[in-house]
C-alpha positions in Angstrom: 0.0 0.0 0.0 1.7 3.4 -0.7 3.2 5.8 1.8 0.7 8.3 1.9 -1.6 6.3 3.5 -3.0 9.6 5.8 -4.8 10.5 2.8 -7.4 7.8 3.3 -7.4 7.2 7.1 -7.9 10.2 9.0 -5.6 11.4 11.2 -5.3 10.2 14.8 -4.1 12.2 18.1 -2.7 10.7 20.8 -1.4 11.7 24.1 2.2 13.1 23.9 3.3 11.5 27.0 2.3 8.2 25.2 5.3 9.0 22.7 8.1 6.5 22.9 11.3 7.3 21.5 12.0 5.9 18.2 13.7 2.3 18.0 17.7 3.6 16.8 18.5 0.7 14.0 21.8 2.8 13.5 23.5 3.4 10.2 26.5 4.7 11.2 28.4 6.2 8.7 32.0 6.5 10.2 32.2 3.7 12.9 31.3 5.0 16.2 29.7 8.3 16.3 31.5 11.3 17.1 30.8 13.9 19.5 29.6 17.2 17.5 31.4 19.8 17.5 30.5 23.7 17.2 30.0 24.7 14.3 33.2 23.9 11.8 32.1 25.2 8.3 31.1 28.4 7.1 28.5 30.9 9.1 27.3 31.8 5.5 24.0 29.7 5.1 24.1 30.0 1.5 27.8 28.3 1.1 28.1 24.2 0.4 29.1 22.2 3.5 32.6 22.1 4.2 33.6 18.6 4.2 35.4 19.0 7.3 32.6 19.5 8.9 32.0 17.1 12.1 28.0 16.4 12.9 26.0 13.9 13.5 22.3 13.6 12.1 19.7 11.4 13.1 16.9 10.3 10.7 14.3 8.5 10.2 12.5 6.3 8.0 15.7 4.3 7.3 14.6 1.3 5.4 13.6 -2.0 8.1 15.7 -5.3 7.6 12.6 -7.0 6.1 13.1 -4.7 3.3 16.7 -6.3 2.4 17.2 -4.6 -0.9 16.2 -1.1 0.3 18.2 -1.2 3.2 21.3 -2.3 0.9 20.9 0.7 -0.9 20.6 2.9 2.1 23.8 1.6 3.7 25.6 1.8 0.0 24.7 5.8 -0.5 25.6 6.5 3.5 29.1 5.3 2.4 29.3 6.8 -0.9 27.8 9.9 1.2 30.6 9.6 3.7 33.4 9.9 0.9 32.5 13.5 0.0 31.5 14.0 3.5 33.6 11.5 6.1 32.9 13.7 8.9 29.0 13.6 9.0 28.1 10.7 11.1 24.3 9.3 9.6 22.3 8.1 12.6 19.4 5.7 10.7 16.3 5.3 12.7 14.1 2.4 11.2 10.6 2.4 12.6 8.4 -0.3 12.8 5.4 -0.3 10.8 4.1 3.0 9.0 6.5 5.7 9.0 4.9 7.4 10.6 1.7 6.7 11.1 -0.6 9.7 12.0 -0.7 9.0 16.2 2.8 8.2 16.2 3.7 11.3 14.4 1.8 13.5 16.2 2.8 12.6 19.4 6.2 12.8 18.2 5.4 16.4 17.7 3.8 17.0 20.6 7.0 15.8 22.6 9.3 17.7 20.2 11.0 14.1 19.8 11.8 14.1 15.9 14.4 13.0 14.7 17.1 16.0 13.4 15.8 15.3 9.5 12.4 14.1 10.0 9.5 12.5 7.2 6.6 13.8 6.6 3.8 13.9 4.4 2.6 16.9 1.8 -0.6 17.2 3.8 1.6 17.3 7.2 2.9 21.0 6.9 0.4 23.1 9.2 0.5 20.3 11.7 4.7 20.7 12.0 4.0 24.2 12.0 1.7 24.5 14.7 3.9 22.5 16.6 7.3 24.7 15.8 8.8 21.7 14.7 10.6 22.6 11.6 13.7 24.9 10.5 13.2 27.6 7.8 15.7 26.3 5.4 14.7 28.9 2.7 18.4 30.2 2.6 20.3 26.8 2.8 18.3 25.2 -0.4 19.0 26.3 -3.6 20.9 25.4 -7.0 24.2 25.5 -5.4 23.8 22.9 -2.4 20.7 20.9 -5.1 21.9 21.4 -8.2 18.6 20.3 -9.8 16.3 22.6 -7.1 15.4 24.7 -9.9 14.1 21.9 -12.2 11.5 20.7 -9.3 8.0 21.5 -10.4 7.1 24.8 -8.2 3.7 23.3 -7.9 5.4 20.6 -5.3 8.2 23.1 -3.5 5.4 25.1 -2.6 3.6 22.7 -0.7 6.2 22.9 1.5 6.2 26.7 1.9 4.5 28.8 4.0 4.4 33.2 3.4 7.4 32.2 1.0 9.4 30.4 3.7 10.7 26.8 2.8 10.3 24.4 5.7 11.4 20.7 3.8 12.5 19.6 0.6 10.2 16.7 -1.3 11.3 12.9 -1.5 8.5 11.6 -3.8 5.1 12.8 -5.3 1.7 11.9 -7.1 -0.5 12.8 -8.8 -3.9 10.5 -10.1 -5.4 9.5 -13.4 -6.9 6.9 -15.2 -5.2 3.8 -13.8 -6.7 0.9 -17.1 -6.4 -2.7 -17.6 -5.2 -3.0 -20.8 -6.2 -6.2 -21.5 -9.5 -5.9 -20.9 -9.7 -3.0 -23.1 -8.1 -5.0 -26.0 -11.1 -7.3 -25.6 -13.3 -5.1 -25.4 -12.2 -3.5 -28.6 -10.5 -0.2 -27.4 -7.2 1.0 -28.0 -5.0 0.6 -24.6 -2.4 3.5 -25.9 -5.2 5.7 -25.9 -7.4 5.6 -22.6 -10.3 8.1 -21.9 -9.9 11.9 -21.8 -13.8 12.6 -21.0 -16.3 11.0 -18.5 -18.3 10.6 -21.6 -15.5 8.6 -22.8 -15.2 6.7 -19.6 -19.1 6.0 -19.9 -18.6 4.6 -22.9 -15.5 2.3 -23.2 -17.2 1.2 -19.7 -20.0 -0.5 -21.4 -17.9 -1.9 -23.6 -15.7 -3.3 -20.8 -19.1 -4.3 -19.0 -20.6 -5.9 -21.9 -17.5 -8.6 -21.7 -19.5 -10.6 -19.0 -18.5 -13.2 -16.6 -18.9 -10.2 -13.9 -16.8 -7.6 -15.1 -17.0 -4.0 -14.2 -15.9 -1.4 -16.8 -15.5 1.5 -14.0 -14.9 1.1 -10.2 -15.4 3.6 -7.5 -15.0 3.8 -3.6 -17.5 5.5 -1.4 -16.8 4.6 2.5 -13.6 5.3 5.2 -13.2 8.4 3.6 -12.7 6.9 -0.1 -15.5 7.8 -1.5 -15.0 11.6 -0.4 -11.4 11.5 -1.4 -12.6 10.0 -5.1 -15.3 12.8 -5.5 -12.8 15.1 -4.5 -10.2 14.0 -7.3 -13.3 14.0 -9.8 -14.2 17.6 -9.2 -10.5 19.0 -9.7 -10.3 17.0 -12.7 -13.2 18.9 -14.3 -11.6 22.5 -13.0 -14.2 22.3 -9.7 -13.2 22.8 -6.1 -14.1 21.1 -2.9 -13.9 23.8 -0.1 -13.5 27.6 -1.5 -10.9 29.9 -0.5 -13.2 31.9 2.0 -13.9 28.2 3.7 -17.2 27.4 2.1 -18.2 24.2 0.7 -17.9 24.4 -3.4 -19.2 21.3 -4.5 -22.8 21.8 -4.6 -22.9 23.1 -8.2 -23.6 22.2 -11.6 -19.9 20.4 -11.9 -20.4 18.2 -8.2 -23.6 17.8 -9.6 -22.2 16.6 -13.0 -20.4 13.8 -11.5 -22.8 12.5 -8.8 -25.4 12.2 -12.2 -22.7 10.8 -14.1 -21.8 8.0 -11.7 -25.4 6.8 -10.9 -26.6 6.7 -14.9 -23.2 4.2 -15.3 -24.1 2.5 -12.2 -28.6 2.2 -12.4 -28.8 2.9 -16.4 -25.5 1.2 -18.2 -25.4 -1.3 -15.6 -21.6 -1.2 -16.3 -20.1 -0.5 -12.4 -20.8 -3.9 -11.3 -23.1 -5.2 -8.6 -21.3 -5.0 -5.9 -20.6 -1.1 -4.0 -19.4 -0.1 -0.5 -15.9 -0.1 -1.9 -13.4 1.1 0.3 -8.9 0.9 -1.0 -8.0 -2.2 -1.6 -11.5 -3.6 -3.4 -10.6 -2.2 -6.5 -6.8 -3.0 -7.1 -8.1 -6.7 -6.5 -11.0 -6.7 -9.1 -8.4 -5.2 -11.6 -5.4 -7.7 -10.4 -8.2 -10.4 -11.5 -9.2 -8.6 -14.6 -12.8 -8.3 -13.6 -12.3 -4.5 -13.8 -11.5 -1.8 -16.6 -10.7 1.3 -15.2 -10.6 3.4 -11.7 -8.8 6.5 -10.6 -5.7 5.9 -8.8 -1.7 7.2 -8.4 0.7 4.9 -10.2 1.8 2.9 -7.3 -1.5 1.2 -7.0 0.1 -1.5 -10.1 3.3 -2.3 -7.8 0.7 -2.9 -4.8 -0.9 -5.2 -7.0 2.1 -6.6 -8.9 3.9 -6.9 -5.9 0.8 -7.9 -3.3 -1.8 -9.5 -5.8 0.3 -11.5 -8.0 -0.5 -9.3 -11.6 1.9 -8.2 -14.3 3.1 -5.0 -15.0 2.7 -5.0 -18.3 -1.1 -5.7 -17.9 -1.7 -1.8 -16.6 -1.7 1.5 -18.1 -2.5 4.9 -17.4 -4.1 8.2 -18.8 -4.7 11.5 -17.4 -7.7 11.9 -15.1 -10.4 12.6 -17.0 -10.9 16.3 -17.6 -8.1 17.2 -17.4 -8.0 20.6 -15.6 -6.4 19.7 -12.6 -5.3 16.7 -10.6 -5.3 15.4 -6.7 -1.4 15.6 -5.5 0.0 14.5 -2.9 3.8 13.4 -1.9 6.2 13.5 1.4 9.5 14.6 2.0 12.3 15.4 4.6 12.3 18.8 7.5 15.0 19.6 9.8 14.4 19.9 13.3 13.6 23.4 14.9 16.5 24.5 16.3 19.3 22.5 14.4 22.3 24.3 14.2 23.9 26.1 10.5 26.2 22.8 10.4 23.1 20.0 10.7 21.0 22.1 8.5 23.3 22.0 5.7 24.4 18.4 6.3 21.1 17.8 5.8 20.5 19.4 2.7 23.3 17.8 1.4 22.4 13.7 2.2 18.4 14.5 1.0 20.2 16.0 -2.3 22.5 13.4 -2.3 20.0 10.5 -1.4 16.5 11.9 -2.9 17.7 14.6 -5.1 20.4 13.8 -7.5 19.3 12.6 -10.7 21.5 9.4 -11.3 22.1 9.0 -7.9 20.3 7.4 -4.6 16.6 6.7 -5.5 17.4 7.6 -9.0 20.0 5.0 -9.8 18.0 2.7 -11.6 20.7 0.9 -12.9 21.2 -0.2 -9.2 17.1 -0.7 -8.5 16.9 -3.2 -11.3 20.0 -5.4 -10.2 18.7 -5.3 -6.7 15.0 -6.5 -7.8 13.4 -3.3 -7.0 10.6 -1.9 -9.7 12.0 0.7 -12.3 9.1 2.4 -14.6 6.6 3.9 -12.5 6.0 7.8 -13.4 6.7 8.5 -10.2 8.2 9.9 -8.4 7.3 13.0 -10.9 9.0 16.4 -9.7 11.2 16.8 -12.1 11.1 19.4 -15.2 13.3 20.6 -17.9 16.9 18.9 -18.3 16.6 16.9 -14.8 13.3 15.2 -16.3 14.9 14.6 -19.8 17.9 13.0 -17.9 15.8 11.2 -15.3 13.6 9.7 -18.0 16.6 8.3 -20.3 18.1 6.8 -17.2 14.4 5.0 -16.3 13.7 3.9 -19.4 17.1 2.7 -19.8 16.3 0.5 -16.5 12.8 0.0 -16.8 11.5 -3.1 -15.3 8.1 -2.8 -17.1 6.7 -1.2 -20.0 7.2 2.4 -19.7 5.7 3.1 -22.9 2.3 1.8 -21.2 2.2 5.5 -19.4 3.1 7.9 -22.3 -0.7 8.6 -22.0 -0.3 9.8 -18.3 3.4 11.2 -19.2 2.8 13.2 -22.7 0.0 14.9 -20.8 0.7 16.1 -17.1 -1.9 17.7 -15.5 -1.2 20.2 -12.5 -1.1 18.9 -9.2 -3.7 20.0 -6.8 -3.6 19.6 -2.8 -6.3 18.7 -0.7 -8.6 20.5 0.9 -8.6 21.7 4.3 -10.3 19.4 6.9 -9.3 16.9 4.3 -10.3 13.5 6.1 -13.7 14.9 7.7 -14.6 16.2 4.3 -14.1 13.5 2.6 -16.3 11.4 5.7 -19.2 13.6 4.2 -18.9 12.7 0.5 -18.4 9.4 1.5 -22.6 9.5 1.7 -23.3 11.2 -2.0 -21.2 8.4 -3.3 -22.6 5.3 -1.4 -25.8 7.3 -2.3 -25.7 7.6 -5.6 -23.9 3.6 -6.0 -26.3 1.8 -3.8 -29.5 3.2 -4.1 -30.9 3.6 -7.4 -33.8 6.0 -6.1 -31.1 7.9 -4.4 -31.7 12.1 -5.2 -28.3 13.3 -6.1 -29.1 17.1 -5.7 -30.4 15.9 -2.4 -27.4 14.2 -1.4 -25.2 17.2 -2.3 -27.4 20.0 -0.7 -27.1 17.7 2.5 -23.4 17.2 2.4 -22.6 21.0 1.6 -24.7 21.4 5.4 -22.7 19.1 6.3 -19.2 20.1 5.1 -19.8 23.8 5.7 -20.3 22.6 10.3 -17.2 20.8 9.5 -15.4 23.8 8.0 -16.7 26.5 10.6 -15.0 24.4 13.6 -11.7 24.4 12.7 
């Protein structure tokens, strides 16, 4: 299941004096650590850290042993790390389960108990915030200590700004479209290389799909735990709509929510071509596609190695298009920030291992050459941050190394659509669509305007308490 699980489980708060401190799995990157000194390398934020430089950094997320091959290729970049810097001492904290999931993290917060360079998720930024946990690194990220920092699509470095002000720098992203099963479409008579660019185009290769038999869906859809919401949410900024307004008002109870909610419940009541069962939740879907008993749902890339990897399918059996409309797409990702009061020397040390190790096309989590020796997937469009030379590069390299058929995402590839966070109160939001789309899917008599004049009462409580 991919990283950014918060975006379908709400969020969790725990007690902070339940925090434990995290489990130290240490990677240490010049035999026994050594004690820090003050600061050794140059008081001007802007310059490169002096390789002299003694520190030691702890941080998290370093890969568990039950993932052998990504824990090789951590230890193998902390010493290729240490040979341009043998003075920084890597601490690696491996955590069991999630990392981290929403209690642990926020009582992590709470007791101010991060680790020096920290992961967190896109949608994670006020939270740190509101806690004080995270350095301004505006001045200390930039081309000269990430060479490719200008080539990162703006849309994702300013999710991790605030008034202007820098506060991480991103490991991964995603952004949804049109996840197919091309297969199904070649039965079906439709051309894989070419998936739908309308829902009137969905609607109709989905009877198509549909018409196959032997209990085969053309489109899927979630509608509870927060799915549902989450789904309509993608939907509307595909079509150029919005969820919640700027001024904090619900904005979905209009002639485009409408659009969709009308849409979904003519392809499930009239076309008959959505299946019989509903009540889908994550999960439900990947496993009717794995099985080929399902065309087409929206969905980031990584849902094929969840079900390559977890279900048993083949790469080459997926393929992906933009989301339908086109106008704007649901993003997400995660990334790295320092701890609040790191000294000048940590900050930059840190800058330069995430450049290093989640940065550097070529190089860490971009060596692809390395990913495919060590059995590790190489194809997926993501992560997708990259633009102008960096992407060129990056692509070449991937294709170079691909592990499955690239050419099975030009579709999604040749036509990005911008990335689009979530709205605010994201999880409790999405709680309250889950009910237009269970509406809508499991009750054929179901009122859609009704449903959507009930959930914008509903939204607009949830949006006056924050």
């Amino acid at each position: 299941m991919r990283s950014d699980i918060r975006r379908i489980t709400a969020a969790a708060l725990v007690s902070a004096l339940a925090v434990t401190a995290l489990a130290a799995c240490g990677t240490s990157s010049s035999g026994d650590e050594k004690k820090e000194q003050p600061s050794g390398g140059s008081t001007d934020a802007s310059a490169p850290l002096d390789p002299k430089t003694k520190v030691t950094l702890s941080i998290d997320c370093m890969p568990p042993a039950a993932k052998a091959a990504e824990l090789k290729e951590w230890k193998e970049d902390v010493a290729a790390f240490n040979k341009i810097y043998p003075n920084v001492t890597i601490d690696g904290r491996s955590t069991p389960g999630q990392c981290l999931e929403p209690p642990r993290f926020t009582a992590m917060l709470k007791a101010k108990s991060q680790p020096d360079v920290f992961y967190a998720y896109f949608t994670d930024l006020q939270q740190v915030l509101d806690n004080d946990g995270a350095e301004d690194i505006s001045a200390y990220a930039d081309s000269k200590s990430v060479p490719a920092f200008d080539d990162i699509d703006k849309n994702v470095v300013n999710v991790l700004k605030r008034d202007g002000r820098l506060y991480g720098l991103p490991t991964s992203n995603y952004t949804m479209g049109l996840l197919i099963n091309r297969k199904l479409f070649q039965q079906a008579g439709l051309n894989p290389d070419t998936p739908p660019r309308t829902w009137d185009e969905v609607r109709a290769a989905a009877k198509k799909i549909a018409a196959l038999g032997n209990g085969t869906a053309g489109y899927g859809e979630y509608s509870v735990e927060n799915t549902g919401g989450w789904h309509y949410t993608a939907a509307m900024y595909g079509l150029g709509g919005d969820v919640v307004r700027a001024d904090g008002k619900a904005a979905f109870n209009n002639a485009t929510g409408k659009q969709i909610v009308d849409n979904l419940h003519a392809m499930r009541w009239d076309d008959d071509s959505m299946g019989k069962t509903q009540l889908l939740k994550w999960g439900d879907l990947q496993k009717q596609m794995a099985s080929d008993k399902l065309g087409m749902f929206l969905a980031a890339p990584d849902d094929i190695t969840y079900m390559v990897q977890q279900l048993g399918a083949k790469y080459d059996n997926f393929g992906m298009g933009p989301i339908p409309g086109g106008a704007a797409t649901l993003a997400g990702g995660n990334g790295y920030m320092i701890k609040k009061g790191s000294s000048p020397d940590k900050i930059k040390a840190a800058v330069a291992w995430l450049n290093f190790k989640t940065l550097a096309v070529g190089k860490g989590q971009f060596q692809y050459d390395r990913s495919k020796a060590d059995g590790l997937p190489v194809g997926l469009p993501q992560p997708a941050f990259f633009t102008g030379a960096s992407k060129t590069k990056d692509a070449e390299l991937k294709a170079a190394s691909a592990t499955m058929p690239v050419a099975n995402f030009k579709a999604f590839l040749d036509n990005p659509v911008p990335g689009k966070a979530e709205p605010a109160k994201a999880q409790e939001v999405y709680k309250v669509l889950d009910k237009v789309m269970s509406g809508v899917l499991a009750n054929k008599d179901a009122d859609p305007a009704q449903l959507l004049t009930e959930a914008e009462k509903a939204v607009n409580q949830v949006l006056a308490n924050q």
